[in-house]
C-alpha positions as CSV (number, residue, x, y, z in Angstrom):
1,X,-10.0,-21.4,116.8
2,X,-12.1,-24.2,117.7
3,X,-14.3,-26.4,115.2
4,X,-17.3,-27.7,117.2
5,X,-17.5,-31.2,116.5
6,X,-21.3,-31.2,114.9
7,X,-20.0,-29.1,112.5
8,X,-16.7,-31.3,111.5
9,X,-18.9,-34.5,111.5
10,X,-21.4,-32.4,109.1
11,X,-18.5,-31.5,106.8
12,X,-17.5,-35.4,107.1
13,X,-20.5,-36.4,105.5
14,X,-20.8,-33.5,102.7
15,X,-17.5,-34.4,102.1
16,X,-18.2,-38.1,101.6
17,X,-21.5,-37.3,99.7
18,X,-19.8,-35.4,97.3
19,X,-17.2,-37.7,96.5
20,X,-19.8,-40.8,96.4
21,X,-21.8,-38.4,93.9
22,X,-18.5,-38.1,91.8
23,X,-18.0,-41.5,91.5
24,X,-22.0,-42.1,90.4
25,X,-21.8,-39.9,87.7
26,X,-19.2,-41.2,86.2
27,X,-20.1,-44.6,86.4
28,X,-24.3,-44.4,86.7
29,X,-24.8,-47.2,88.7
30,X,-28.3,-48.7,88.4
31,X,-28.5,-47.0,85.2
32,X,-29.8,-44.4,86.9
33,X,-29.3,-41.0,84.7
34,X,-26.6,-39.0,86.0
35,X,-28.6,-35.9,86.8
36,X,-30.7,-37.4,89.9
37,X,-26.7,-38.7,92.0
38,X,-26.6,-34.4,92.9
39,X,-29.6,-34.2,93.1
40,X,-30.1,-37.7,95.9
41,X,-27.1,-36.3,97.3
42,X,-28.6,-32.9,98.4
43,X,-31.6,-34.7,99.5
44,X,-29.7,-37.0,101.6
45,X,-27.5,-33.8,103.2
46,X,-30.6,-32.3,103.8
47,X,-32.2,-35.2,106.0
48,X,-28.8,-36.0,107.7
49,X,-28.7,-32.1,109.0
50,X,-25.2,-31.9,107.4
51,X,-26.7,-28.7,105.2
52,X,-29.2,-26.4,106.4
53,X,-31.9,-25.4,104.1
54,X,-31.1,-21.9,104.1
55,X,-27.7,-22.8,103.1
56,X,-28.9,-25.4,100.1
57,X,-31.9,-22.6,98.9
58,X,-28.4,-19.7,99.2
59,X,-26.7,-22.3,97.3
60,X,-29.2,-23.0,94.7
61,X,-29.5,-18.8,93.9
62,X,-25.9,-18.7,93.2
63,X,-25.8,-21.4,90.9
64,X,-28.9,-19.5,88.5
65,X,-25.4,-18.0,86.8
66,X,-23.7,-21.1,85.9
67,X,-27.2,-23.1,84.9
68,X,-27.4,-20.4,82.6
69,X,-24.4,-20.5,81.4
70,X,-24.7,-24.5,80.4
71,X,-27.9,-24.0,79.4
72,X,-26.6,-21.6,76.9
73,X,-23.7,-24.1,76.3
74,X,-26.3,-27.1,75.6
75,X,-28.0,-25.3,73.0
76,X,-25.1,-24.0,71.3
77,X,-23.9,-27.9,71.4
78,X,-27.6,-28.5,69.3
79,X,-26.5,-26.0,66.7
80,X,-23.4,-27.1,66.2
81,X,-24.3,-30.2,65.4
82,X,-27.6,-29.4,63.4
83,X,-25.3,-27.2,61.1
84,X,-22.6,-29.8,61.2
85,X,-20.3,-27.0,61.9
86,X,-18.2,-28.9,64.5
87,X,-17.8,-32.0,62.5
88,X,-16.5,-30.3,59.5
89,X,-13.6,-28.9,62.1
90,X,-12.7,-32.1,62.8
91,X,-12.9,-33.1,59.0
92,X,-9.9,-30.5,58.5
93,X,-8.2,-31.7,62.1
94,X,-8.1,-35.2,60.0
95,X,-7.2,-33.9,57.1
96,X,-4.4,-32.4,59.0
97,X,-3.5,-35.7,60.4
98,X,-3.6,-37.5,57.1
99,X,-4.5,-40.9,58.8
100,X,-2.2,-40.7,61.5
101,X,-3.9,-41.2,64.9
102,X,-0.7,-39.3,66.6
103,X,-1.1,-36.6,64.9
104,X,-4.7,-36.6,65.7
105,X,-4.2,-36.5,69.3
106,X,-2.0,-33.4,68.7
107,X,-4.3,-31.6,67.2
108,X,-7.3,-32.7,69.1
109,X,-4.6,-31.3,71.9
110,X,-4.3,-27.9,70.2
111,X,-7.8,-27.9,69.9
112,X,-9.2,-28.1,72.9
113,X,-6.6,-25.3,74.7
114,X,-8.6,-23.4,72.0
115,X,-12.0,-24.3,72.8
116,X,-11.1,-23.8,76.9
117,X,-9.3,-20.4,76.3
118,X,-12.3,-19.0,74.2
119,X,-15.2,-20.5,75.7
120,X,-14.3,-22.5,79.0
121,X,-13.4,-26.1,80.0
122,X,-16.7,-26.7,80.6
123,X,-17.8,-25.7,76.8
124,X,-14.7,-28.4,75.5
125,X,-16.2,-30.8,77.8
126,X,-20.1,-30.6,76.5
127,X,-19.3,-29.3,72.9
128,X,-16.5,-30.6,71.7
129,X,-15.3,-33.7,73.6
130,X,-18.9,-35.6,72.8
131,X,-17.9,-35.1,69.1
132,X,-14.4,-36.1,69.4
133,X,-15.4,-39.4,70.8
134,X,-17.6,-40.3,68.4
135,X,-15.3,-39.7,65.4
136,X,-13.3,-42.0,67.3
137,X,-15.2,-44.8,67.8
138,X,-16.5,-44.9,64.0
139,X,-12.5,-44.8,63.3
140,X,-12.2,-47.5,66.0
141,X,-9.5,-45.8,67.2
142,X,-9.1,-46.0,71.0
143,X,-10.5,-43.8,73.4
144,X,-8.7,-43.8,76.6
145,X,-5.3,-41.5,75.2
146,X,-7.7,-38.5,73.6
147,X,-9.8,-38.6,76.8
148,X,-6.6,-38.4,79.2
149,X,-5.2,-35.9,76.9
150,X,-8.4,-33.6,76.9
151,X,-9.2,-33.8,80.5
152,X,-6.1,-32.5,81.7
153,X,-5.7,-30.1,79.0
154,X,-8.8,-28.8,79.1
155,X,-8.0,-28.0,83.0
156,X,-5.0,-26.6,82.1
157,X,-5.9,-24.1,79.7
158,X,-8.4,-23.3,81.7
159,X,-6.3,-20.5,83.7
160,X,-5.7,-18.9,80.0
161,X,-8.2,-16.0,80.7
162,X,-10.8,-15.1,82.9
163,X,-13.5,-16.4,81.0
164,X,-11.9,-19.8,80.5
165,X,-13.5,-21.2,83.7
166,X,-16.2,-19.7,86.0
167,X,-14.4,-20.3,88.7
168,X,-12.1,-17.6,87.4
169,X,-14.8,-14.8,87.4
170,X,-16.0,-15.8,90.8
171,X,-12.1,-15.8,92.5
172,X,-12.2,-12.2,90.7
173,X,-15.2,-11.1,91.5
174,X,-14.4,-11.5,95.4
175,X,-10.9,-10.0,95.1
176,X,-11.5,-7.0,93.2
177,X,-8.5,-8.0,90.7
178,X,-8.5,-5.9,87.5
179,X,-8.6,-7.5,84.6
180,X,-5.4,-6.6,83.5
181,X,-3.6,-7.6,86.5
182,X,-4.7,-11.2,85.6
183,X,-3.8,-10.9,82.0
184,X,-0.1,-10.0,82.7
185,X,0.5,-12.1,85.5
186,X,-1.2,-15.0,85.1
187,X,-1.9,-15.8,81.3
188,X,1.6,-15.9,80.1
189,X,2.6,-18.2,83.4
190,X,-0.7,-20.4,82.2
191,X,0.5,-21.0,78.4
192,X,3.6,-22.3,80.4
193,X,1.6,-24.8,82.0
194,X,-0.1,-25.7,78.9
195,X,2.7,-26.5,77.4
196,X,4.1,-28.6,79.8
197,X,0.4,-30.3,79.6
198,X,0.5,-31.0,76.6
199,X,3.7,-32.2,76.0
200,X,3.3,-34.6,79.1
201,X,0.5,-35.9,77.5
202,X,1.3,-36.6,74.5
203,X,4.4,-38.0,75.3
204,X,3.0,-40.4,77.8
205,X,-0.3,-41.4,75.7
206,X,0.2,-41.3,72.6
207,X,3.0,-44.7,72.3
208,X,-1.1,-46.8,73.4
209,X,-2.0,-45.3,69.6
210,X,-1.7,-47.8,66.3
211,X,1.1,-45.7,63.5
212,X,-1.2,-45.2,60.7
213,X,-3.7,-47.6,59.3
214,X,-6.5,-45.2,60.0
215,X,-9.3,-44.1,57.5
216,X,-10.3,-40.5,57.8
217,X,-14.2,-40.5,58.0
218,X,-16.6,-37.4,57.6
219,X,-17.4,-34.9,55.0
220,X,-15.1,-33.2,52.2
221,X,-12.9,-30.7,54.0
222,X,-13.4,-28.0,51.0
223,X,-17.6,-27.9,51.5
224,X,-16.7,-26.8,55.0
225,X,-18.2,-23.9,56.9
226,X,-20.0,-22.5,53.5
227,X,-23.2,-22.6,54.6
228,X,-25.4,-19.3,55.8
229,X,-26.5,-21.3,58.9
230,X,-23.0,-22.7,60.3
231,X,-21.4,-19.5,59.6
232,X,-24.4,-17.4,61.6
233,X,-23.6,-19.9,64.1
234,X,-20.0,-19.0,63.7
235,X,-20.4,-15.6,63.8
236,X,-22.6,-15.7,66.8
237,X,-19.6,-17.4,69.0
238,X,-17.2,-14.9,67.9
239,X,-19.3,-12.4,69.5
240,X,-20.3,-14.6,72.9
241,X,-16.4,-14.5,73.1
242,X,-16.0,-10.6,73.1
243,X,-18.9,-10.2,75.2
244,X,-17.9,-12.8,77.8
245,X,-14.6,-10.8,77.4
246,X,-16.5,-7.4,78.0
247,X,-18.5,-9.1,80.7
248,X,-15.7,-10.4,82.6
249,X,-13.7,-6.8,82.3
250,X,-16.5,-5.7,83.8
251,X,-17.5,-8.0,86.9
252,X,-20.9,-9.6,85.4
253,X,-21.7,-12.9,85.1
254,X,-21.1,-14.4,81.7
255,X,-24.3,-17.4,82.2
256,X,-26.8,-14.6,80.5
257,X,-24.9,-13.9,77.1
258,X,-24.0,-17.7,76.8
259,X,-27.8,-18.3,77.0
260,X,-28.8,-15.4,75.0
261,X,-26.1,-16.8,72.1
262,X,-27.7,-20.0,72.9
263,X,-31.2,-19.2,72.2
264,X,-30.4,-16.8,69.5
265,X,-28.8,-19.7,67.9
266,X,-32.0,-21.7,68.4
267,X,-33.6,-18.6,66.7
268,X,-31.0,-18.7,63.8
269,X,-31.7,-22.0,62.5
270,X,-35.3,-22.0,63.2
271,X,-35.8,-18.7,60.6
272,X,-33.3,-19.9,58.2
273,X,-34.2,-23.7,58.0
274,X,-37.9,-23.7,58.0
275,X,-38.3,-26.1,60.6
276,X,-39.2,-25.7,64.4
277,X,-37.6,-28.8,65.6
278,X,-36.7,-28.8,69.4
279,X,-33.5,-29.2,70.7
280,X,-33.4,-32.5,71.2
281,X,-31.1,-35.3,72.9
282,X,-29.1,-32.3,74.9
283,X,-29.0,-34.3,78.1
284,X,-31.2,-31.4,80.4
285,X,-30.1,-33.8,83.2
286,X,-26.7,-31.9,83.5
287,X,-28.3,-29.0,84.8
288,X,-30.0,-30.8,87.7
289,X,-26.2,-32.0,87.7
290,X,-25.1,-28.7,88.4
291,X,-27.3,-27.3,90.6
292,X,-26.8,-30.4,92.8
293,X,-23.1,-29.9,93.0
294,X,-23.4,-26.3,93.8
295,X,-25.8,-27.1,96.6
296,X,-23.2,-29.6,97.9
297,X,-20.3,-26.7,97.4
298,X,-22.2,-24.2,99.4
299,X,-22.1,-26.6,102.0
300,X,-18.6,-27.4,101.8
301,X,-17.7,-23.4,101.4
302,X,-18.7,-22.8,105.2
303,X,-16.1,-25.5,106.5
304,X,-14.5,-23.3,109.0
305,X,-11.9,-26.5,109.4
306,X,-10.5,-26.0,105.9
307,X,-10.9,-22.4,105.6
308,X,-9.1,-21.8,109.1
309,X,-6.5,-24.1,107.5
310,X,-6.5,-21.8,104.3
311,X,-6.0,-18.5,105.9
312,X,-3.0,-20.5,108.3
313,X,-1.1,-20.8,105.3
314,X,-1.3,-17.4,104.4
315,X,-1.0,-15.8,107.9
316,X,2.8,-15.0,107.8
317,X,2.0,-12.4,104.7
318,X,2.2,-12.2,101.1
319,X,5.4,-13.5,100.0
320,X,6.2,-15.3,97.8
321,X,6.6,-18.7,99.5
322,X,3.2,-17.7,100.6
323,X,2.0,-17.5,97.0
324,X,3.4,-20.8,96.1
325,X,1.6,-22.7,99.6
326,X,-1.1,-20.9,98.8
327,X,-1.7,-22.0,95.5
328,X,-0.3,-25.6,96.1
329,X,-3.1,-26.0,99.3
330,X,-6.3,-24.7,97.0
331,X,-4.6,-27.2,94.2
332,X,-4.8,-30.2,96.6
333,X,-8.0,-29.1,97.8
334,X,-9.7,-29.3,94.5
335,X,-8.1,-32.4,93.4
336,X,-9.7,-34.0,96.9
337,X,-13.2,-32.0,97.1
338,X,-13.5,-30.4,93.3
339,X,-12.0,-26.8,92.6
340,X,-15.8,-24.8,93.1
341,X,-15.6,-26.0,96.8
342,X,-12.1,-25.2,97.5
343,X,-11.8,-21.7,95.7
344,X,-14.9,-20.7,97.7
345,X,-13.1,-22.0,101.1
346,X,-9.6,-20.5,100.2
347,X,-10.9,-17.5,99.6
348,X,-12.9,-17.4,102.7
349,X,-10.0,-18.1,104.7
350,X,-7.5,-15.6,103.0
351,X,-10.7,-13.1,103.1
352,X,-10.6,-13.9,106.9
353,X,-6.6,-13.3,107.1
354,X,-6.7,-9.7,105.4
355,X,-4.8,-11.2,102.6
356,X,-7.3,-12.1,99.3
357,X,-6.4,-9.3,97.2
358,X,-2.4,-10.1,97.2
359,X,-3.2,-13.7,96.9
360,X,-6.1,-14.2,94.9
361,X,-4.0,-14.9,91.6
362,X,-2.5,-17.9,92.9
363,X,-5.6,-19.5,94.1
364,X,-6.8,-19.1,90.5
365,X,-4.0,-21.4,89.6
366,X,-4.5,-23.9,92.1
367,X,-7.9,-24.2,91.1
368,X,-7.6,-24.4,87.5
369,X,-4.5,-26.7,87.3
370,X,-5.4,-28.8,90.8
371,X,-8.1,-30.5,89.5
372,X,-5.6,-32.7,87.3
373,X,-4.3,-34.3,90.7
374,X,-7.3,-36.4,90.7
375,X,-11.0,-37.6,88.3
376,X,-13.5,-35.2,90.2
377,X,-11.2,-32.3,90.3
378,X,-13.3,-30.1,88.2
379,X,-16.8,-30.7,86.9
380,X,-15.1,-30.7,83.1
381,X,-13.4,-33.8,83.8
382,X,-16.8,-35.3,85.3
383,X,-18.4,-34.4,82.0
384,X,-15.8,-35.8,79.9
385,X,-15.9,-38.9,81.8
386,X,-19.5,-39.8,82.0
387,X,-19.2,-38.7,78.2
388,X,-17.5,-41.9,77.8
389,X,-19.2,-43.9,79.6
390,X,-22.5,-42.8,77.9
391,X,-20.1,-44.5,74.9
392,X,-20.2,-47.7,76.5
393,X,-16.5,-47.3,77.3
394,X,-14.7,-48.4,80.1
395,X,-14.1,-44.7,82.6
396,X,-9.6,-45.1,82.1
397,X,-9.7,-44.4,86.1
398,X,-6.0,-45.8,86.8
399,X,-4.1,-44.2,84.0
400,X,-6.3,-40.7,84.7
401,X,-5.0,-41.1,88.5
402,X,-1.3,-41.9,87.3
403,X,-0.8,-39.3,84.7
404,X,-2.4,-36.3,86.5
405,X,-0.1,-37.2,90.0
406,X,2.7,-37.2,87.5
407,X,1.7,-34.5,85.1
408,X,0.0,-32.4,87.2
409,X,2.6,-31.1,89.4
410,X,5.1,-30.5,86.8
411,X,2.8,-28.3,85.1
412,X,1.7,-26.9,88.8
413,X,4.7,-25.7,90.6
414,X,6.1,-23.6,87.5
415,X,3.0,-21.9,86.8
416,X,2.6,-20.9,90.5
417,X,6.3,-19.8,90.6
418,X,5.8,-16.9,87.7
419,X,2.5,-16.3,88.9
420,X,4.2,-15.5,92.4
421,X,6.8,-13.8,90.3
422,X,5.0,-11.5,88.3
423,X,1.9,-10.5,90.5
């Protein structure tokens, strides 16, 4: 099939303004607040002709889920920190680590897989990484090994379950996968992947950390978690992860609960403290983040270039060499044009060669552990980044590039082959 060439020039420059957008939100040039890069960026598409507006307004519906969803996430990042609830975790993660900053990097490690499996990469990347580097920087410990060690990880984990990235649900939604089917074949091949994560990380990071010499900071690790607020606020998340669990069993979107648990947080400490402080200092500008990047994705969804190149790699059938090239073209994809974008074209073009439903699993993989190929692979990473620069940190650009090319694929391939395997 033939692209016409307005169309593959128009894709040209979506491509190109998504990757300058990238860039700019991780490194804010001009100062200029992350939020408003999308945001130019859609505005820019949208006088170039490279996006219709019927495409960008189709675009800016389906993203009402996920802005939700952060939303939701933002708040519950407010309470956490209000209660304190967060920082007395990391209290007992120091503890645990009695000084040592290796042993911190382990179990900020552990931590995070947790954090992703339970409530998505995208809630490690707003809730918990923003604390992490601050604890950091008070112990003047350096930042660059915990934020290469998170971003990948978080990535990682994030094929645990179906709830542990949106991008999950919405490969699921489309191919009508049970939710068991996913549980059996691709969370045990994902802890593989993790693993290998992990260990690759650590090992490769963690000889750029000082041995010892490190004073544990923070609050006595015994007062933890005993107040009514932080464990309302506790027991609240518990139940946003059954629901989203429910929800996801069920094909629904999981942006309403994570709201609702949001603003029922809100709610919590509001009767319970006897003050009606605003949430405050939440950075809002993440949703006009958001909804520019989904804009841009819609865009990018209708290349007919990449998806007829999708559905070529899946023509011969559903084998499993087909699996594997499946899974390894939506990885590469994601690490070059962000994992929304390139589940939404693979899954166009496998919907276009009859062959979604035997396939769908794989493409899960590619998009969850792709994005550690390269920085703008998934919007987790972008937040994690632009979390440190917001520190006043130098973005580690090189050693994120070298450690996912080298990581990455070793964690990659297996995964894909037992996924392959078992579906």
């Amino acid at each position: 099939m033939s692209i016409p060439s307005g169309q593959v020039l128009s894709q040209i420059v979506l491509l190109t303004l998504f990757l300058l957008t990238a860039a700019a939100v991780t490194s804010r040039p001009f100062r200029i607040s992350e939020g408003w890069w999308p945001v130019g960026a859609v505005a820019a598409a949208l006088l170039l002709g490279a996006i219709p507006a019927t495409t960008a307004a189709r675009g800016l519906g389906s993203s009402l889920d996920v802005l939700a969803f952060f939303a939701g996430l933002l708040l519950l990042a407010w309470a956490l920190r209000v209660t304190g609830s967060l920082g007395r975790e990391l209290d007992r993660l120091e503890a645990w680590s009695r000084g040592e900053p290796r042993r911190l990097l382990v179990a900020v490690a552990i931590a995070t897989v947790a954090v992703t499996a339970l409530l998505s990469n995208d809630a490690a990347a707003l809730l918990f990484a923003p604390e992490v580097f601050d604890r950091l920087q008070r112990r003047g410990l350096p930042l660059a090994p915990f934020v290469l060690t998170m971003a990948l990880t978080a990535n990682a984990a994030s094929a645990l379950l179906p709830i542990s990235n949106p991008v999950n649900l919405l490969i699921l939604d489309r191919s009508h996968i049970a939710l068991s089917s996913y549980l059996s074949a691709v969370t045990p091949a994902a802890l593989v992947g993790v693993l290998i994560t992990v260990a690759g990380c650590l090992l490769l990071t963690a000889r750029h950390l000082p041995h010892g010499g490190a004073t544990p900071t923070g609050r006595p690790v015994a007062a933890a978690g005993r107040g009514p607020r932080a464990r309302g606020i506790t027991v609240l998340i518990g139940v946003l992860v059954l629901t989203d669990m429910g929800f996801a069993a069920a094909r629904l979107p999981i942006g309403p609960p994570t709201l609702v648990a949001g603003l029922s947080a809100v709610l919590l400490l509001w009767s319970t403290g006897g003050s009606r402080e605003a949430p405050g200092g939440l950075g809002w500008s993440i949703l006009a983040l958001v909804a520019g990047f989904s804009v841009l994705a819609s865009g990018l969804e209708h290349s007919g270039l990449l998806a007829t190149a999708a559905g070529w790699v899946a023509a011969g059938g559903s084998t499993w060499f087909e699996a594997v090239a499946t899974g390894v073209v939506t990885a590469v994809i994601s690490g070059v044009i962000n994992n929304l974008p390139a589940a939404l074209l693979v899954t166009a073009g496998l919907q276009a060669a009859h062959h979604l439903g035997s396939l769908a699993l794989p493409v899960i993989v590619g998009a969850d552990l792709g994005p550690n190929l390269a920085p703008f692979g998934s919007l987790s990473t972008i937040l994690i980044l632009a979390a440190v620069r917001r520190r006043g940190q130098p973005v580690p650009w090189g050693p994120l590039w070298r450690l996912g090319l080298v990581v990455g694929p070793l964690a990659l391939l297996p995964t894909l082959c037992l996924v392959a395997l078992a579906r």
